[in-house]
C-alpha positions in Angstrom: -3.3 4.3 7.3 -6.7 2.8 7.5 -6.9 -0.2 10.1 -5.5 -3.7 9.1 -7.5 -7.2 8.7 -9.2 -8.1 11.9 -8.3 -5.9 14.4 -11.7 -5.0 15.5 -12.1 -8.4 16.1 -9.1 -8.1 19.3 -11.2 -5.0 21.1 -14.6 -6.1 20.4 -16.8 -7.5 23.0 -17.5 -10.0 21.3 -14.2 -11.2 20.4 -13.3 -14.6 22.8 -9.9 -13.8 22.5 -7.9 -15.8 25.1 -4.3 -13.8 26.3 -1.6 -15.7 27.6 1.9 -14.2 28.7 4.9 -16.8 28.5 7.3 -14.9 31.1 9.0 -16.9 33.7 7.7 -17.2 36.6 8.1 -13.9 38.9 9.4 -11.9 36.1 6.8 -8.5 35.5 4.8 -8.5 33.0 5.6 -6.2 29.5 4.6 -2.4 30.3 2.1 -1.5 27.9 4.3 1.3 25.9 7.1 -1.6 25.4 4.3 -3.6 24.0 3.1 -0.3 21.4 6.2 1.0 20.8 7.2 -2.9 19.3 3.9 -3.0 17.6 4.5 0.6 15.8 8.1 -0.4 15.1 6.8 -3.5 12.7 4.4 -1.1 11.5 7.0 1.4 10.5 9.1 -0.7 8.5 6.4 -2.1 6.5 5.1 0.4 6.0 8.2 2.5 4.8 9.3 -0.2 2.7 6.3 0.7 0.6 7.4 3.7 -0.5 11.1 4.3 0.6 12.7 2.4 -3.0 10.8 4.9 -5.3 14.1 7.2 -4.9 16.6 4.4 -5.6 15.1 3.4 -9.2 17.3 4.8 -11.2 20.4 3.7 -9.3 18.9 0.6 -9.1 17.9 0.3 -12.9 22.3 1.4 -12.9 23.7 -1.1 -11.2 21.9 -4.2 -12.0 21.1 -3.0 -15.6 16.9 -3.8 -15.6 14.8 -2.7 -18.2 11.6 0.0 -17.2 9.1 -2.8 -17.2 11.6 -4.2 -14.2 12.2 -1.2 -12.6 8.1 -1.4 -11.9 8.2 -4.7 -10.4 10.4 -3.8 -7.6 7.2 -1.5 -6.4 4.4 -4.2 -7.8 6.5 -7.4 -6.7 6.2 -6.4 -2.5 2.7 -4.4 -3.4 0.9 -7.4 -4.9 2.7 -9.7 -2.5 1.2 -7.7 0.4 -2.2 -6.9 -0.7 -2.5 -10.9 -2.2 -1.8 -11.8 1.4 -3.0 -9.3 4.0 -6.5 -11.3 4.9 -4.4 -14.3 5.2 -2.2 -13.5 8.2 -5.2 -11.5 9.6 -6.9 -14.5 9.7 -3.6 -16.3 10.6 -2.7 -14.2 13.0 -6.3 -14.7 14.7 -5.8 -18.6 14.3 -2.4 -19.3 15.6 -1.5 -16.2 17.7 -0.8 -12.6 17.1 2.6 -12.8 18.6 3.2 -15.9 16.7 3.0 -14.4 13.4 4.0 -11.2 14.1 7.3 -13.0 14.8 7.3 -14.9 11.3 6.3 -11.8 9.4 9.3 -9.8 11.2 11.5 -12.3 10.5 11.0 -13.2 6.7 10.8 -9.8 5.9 13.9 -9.3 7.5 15.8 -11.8 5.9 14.2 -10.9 2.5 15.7 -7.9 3.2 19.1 -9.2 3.7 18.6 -11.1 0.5 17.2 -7.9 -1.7 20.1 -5.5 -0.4 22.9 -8.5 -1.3 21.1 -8.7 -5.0 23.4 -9.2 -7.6 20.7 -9.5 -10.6 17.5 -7.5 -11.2 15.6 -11.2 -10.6 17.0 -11.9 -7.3 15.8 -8.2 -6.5 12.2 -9.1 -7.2 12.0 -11.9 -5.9 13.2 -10.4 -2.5 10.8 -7.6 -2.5 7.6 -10.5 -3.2 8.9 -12.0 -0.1 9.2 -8.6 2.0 5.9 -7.7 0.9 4.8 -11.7 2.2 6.9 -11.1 5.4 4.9 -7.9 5.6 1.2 -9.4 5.1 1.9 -12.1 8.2 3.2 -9.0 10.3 0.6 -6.4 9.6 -2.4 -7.5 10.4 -1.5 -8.2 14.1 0.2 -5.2 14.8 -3.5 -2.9 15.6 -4.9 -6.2 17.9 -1.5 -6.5 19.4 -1.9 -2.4 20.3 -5.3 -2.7 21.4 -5.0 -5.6 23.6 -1.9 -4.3 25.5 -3.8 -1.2 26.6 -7.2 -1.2 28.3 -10.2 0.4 26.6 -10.1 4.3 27.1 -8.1 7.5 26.7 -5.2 5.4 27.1 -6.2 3.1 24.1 -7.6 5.7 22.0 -3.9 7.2 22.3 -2.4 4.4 21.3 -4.5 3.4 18.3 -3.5 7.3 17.1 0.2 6.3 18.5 -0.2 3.4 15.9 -2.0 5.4 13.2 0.4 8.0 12.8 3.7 5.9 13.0 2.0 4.2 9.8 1.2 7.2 8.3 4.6 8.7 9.0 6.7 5.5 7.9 5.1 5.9 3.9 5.8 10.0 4.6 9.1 9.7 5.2 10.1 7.1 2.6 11.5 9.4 0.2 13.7 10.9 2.4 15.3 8.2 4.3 15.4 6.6 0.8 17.2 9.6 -0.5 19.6 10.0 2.5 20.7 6.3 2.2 21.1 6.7 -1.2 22.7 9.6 -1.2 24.8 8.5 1.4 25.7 4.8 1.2 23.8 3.3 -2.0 20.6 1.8 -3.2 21.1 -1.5 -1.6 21.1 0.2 2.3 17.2 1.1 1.7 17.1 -2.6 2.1 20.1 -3.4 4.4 18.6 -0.4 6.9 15.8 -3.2 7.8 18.2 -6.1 9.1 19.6 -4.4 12.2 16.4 -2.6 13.1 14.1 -5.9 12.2 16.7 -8.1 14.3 16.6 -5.4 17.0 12.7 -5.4 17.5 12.8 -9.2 16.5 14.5 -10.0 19.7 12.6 -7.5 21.9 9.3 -9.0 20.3 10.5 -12.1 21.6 10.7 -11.5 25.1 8.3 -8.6 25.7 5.4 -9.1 23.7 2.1 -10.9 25.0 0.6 -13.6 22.8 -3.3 -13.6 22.2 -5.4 -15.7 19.4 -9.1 -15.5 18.8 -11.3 -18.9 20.1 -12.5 -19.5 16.6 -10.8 -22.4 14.7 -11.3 -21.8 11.5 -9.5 -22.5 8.9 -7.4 -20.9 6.7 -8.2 -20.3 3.3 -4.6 -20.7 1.5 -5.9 -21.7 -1.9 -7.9 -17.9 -2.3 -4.8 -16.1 -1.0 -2.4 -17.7 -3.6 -5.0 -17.8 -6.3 -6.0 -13.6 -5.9 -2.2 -12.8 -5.6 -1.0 -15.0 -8.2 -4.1 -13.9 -10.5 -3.1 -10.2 -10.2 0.6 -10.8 -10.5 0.0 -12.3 -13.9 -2.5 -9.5 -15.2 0.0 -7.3 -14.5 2.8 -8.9 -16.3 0.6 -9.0 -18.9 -0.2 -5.3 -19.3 3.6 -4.7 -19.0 4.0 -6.7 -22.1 1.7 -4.6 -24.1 4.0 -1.7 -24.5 7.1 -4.0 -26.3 4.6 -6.8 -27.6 1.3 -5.1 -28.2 -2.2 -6.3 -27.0 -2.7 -8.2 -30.1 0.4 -10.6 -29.3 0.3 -14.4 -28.1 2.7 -12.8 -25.5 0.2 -10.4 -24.2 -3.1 -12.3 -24.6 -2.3 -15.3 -22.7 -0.6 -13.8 -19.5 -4.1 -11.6 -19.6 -6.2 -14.8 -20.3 -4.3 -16.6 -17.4 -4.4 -13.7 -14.8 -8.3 -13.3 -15.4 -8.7 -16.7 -15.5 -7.2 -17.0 -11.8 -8.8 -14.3 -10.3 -12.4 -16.0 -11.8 -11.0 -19.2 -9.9 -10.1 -16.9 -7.1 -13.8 -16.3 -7.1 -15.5 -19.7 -7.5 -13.0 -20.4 -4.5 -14.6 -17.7 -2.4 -18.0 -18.9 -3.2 -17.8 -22.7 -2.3 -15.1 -22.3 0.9 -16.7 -22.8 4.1 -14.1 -20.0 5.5 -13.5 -17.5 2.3 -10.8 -15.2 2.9 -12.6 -12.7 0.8 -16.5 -13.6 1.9 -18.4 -12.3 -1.0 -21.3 -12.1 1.1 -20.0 -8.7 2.3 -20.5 -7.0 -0.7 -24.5 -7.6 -1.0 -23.8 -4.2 1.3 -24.0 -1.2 -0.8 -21.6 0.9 0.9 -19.3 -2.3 0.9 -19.1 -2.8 -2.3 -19.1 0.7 -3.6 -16.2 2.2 -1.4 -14.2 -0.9 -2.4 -14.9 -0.1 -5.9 -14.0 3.3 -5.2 -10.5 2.7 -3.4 -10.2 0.3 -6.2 -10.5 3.0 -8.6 -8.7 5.6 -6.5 -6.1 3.6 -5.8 -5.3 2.7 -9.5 -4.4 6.5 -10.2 -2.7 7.8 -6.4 -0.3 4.9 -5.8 1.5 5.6 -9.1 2.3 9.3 -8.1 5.3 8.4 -6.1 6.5 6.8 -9.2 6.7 9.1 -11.9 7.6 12.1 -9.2 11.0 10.4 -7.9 11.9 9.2 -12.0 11.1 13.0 -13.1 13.0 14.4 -10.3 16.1 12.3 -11.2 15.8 11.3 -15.5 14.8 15.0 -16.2 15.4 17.6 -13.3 18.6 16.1 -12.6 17.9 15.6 -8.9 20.1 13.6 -6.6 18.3 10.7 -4.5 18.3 13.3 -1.7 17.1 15.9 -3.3 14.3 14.2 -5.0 13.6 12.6 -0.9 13.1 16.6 0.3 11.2 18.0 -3.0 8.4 15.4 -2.1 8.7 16.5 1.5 5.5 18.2 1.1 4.0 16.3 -1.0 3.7 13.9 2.5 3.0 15.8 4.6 -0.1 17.0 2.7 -1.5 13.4 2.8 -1.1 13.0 6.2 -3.0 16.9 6.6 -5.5 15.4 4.4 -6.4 12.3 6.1 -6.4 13.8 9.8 -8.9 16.6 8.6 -11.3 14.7 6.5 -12.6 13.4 10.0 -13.2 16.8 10.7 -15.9 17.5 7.9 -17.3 14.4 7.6 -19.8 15.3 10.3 -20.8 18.5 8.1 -20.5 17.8 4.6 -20.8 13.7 4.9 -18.6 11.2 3.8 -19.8 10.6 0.5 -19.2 13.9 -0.3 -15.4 14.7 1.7 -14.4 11.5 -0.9 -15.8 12.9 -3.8 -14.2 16.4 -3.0 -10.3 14.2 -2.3 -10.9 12.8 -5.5 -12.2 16.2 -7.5 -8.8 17.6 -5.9 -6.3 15.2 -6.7 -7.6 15.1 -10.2 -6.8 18.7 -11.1 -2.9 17.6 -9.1 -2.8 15.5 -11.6 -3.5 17.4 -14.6 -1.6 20.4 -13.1 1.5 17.6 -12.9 0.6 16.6 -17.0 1.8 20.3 -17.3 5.6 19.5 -16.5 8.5 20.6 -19.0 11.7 19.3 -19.4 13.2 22.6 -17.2 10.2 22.2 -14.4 10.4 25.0 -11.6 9.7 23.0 -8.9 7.2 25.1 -6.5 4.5 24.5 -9.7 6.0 21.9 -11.7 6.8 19.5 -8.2 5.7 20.9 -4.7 2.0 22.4 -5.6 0.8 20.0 -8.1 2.0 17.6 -5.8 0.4 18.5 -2.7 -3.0 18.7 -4.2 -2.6 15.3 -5.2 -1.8 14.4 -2.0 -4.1 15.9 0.1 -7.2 14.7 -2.0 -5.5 11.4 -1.5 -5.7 11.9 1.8 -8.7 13.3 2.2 -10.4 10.2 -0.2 -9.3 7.3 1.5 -10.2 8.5 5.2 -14.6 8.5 4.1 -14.2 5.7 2.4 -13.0 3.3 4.8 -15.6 4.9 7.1 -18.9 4.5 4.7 -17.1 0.8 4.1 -16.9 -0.5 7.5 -20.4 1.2 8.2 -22.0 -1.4 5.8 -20.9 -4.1 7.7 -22.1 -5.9 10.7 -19.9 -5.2 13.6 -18.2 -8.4 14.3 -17.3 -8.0 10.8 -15.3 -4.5 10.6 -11.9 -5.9 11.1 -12.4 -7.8 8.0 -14.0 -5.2 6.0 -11.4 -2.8 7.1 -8.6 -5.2 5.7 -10.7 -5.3 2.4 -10.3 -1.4 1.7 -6.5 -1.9 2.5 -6.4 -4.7 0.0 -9.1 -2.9 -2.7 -6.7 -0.1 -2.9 -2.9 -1.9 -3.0 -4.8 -4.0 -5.5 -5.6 -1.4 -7.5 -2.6 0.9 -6.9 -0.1 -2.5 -8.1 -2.6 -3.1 -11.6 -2.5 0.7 -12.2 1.0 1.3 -11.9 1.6 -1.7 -14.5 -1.1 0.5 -16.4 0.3 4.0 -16.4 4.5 2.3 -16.6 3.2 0.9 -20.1 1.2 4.5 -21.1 4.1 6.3 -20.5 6.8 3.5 -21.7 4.7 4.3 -25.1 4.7 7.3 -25.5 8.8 8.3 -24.4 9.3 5.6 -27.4 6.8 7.2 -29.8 8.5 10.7 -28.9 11.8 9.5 -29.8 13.0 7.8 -26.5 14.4 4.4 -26.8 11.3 1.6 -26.5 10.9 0.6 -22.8 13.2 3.6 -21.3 10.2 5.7 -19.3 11.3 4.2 -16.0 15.3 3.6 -16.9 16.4 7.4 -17.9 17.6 6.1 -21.4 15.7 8.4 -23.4 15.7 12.0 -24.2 14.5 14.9 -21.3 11.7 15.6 -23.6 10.8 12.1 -24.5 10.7 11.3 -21.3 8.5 14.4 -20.0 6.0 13.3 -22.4 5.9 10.0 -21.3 5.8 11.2 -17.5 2.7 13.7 -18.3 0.7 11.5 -20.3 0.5 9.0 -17.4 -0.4 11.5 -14.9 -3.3 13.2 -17.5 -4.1 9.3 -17.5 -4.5 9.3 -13.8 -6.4 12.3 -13.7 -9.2 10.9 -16.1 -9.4 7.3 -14.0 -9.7 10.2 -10.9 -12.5 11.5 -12.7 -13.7 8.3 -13.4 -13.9 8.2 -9.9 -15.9 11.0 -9.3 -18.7 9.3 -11.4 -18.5 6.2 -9.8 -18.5 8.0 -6.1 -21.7 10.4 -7.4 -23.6 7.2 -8.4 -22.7 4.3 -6.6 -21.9 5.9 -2.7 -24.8 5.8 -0.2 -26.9 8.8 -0.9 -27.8 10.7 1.5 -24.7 10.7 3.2 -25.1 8.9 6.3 -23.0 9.7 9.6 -20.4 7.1 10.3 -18.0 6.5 12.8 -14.2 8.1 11.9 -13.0 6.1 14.5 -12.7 2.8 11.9 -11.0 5.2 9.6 -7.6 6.0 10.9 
């Protein structure tokens, strides 16, 4: 995981970030691990709530009887929700006290939790998973600045930050396995319920042991852009879900379209005239800016709907339990964790222009080695290879990236750039998945599946299969697209950047 909104801004020097410690008097101060090991605990769950649902679609879809297009809005409701309001509670979080809304995030997401594991209709489900991914925007942002400022500037904080990096990177690795185990196990609603006794356990601690700090800058915060970007993208993408039952000619299509663009072109006259701008556009006068968000844009469009259409082939075709589709993708994270810890590594040689182009070359042919699959997959090529060569150019993509991003901008600014790239590629990932859910929604209905079944399981194996592999030879063009779009528009030459920004 790449660093979140404005945590540079806790460890720079520049930063006039006041600290003060509400313990009673005579009572010791937090050790510094308690402090981490809190901070990695709210970046854990939110993190794992990301991916760990992907296994329970289908028993989801069961019980509460939603329709395909549904089953895509319990990943796009908590993604869009997150990446709408990340900058905010950076910025909020900077404003009125890392603790402070560390404390709010923990707690709505934690209740939202409560309310999406209780859900007895598919729209109370949604609406619980917008607000966990709201809770989760307020909470993770201050998670890195609450890390950083616990431990002083050194070995000790350079082992933390990884500390931090890797407990983010393992909570989306593991997601399909606890999801499947729970599953498996209890049911669908207890990858939901799981949060309420962990969030009320590190709730409570967070309450007594962490320190609270805030930057010294009042500025304000820019609510109108954060509701206007997340409600702009929310209705795009409800829009290009209705092109699959509607069409795109339909009054039902053309005006959620209209109105989404038309709010994220307000979004932008917002940014523009603010005197604070969540988003300042300024920022992207920087080539490398603007390019690598473009580029994580792109990216992210393709990668973030792998998850997807693995778990729903797994389980509609292969006949997978919850837990078995969890352990087939095993791999699969572990490679994109490989890949992001060794792109560092040949950055300094090959440059990171070139490491992200090579990512995205490599995930493309996963992705049109994953078109491939058959109703009777074997799953070393039809699952676990395909799979981990998606993976690991995912990994091996986003890691350069963030670096050329945050080396276009000035340094008081990297906390905020770094949020940006987090936000360019949910932002992406949440449009594309409404994307590719319609492609293949199409096609399983054109094949002889029942219109709208590609997510639900209703339609034939092999009506489904070609629904499943035309999205991911979708994804492998956009990946390609990509390439193009890297080759042209990245800094060339390569410049050296710091990896340290990267994760």
């Amino acid at each position: 995981m790449t660093t979140m909104p404005r945590a540079a801004d806790a460890s720079s020097p520049s930063s006039s970030s006041r600290i003060s410690r509400p313990f009673r008097q005579g009572s010791p101060p937090p050790t510094a691990w308690l402090v981490v090991a809190l901070a990695c605990a709210g970046q854990f769950l939110v993190v794992l709530d990301v991916s760990v649902v992907n296994v329970a679609l289908p028993s989801m879809r069961a019980d509460l009887g939603m329709s395909a297009s549904g089953l895509q809005w319990v990943v796009n409701a908590y993604a869009i929700a997150f990446a709408g309001f990340m900058l905010l509670g950076g910025r909020a979080g900077d404003l009125y006290g890392r603790k402070r809304m560390f404390l709010v995030g923990l707690a709505l997401f934690t209740l939202a939790s409560l309310c999406g594991g209780l859900a007895q209709d598919g729209w109370q489900l949604l609406l619980a998973r917008a607000a966990q991914g709201l809770g989760a925007a307020v909470l993770a942002p201050s998670t890195l600045t609450i890390v950083t400022s616990a431990v002083s500037e050194g070995a000790a904080r350079a082992r933390a930050i990884a500390t931090w990096t890797a407990v983010g990177a393992g909570g989306g690795a593991a997601g399909g396995l606890v999801g499947g185990v729970l599953v498996d196990t209890l049911s669908w609603r207890w990858v939901l319920l799981i949060n309420v006794p962990v969030g009320a356990v590190v709730l409570l601690s967070s309450l007594r042991w962490l320190p609270e700090s805030r930057a010294g800058d009042r500025r304000r915060l820019d609510l109108p852009g954060a509701v206007l970007v997340t409600a702009g993208l929310g209705v795009l993408a409800y829009g290009i879900s209705q092109t699959e039952a509607r069409g795109w000619t339909a009054a039902a299509t053309l005006l959620p379209l209209a109105a989404g663009l038309a709010l994220i072109a307000l979004f932008l006259v917002v940014e523009a005239r603010t005197a604070a701008p969540l988003m300042p556009l300024g920022l992207f006068r920087a080539r490398a800016v603007s390019s690598a968000n473009a580029a994580m844009f792109v990216n992210g469009s393709a990668m973030f709907s792998m998850w997807f259409f693995m778990t729903l082939y797994a389980q509609n075709v292969l006949g997978y339990t919850p837990l078995e589709a969890g352990l087939a993708l095993v791999p699969s994270s572990l490679a994109v964790l490989i890949g992001s810890k060794s792109a560092p590594r040949f950055m300094p040689v090959l440059g990171a222009r070139n490491v992200a182009v090579l990512g995205a070359v490599i995930a493309a042919l996963g992705f049109g080695w994953q078109s491939l699959m058959t109703v009777r997959g074997d799953y070393l090529t039809e699952i676990m290879f395909p799979g981990i060569l998606m993976m690991l150019g995912a990994g091996l993509t986003a890691t350069p990236l963030a670096a050329l991003a945050t080396s276009g901008a000035a340094p008081g600014e990297a906390g905020l750039v770094s949020g940006l790239i987090n936000t360019s590629r949910t932002m992406g990932g949440s449009l594309g998945l409404a994307v590719m859910s319609t492609i293949a929604a199409a096609r399983t209905a054109s094949a002889g599946g029942t219109a709208g079944t590609a997510g639900s399981g209703r339609g034939t194996a092999e009506a489904l299969t070609e629904g499943y592999a035309l999205a991911f030879r979708t994804g492998a063009g956009v990946l390609l697209g990509a390439v193009v779009l890297m080759v042209v528009w990245l800094p060339w030459p390569p410049r050296k950047v710091s990896t340290s920004s990267a994760g």
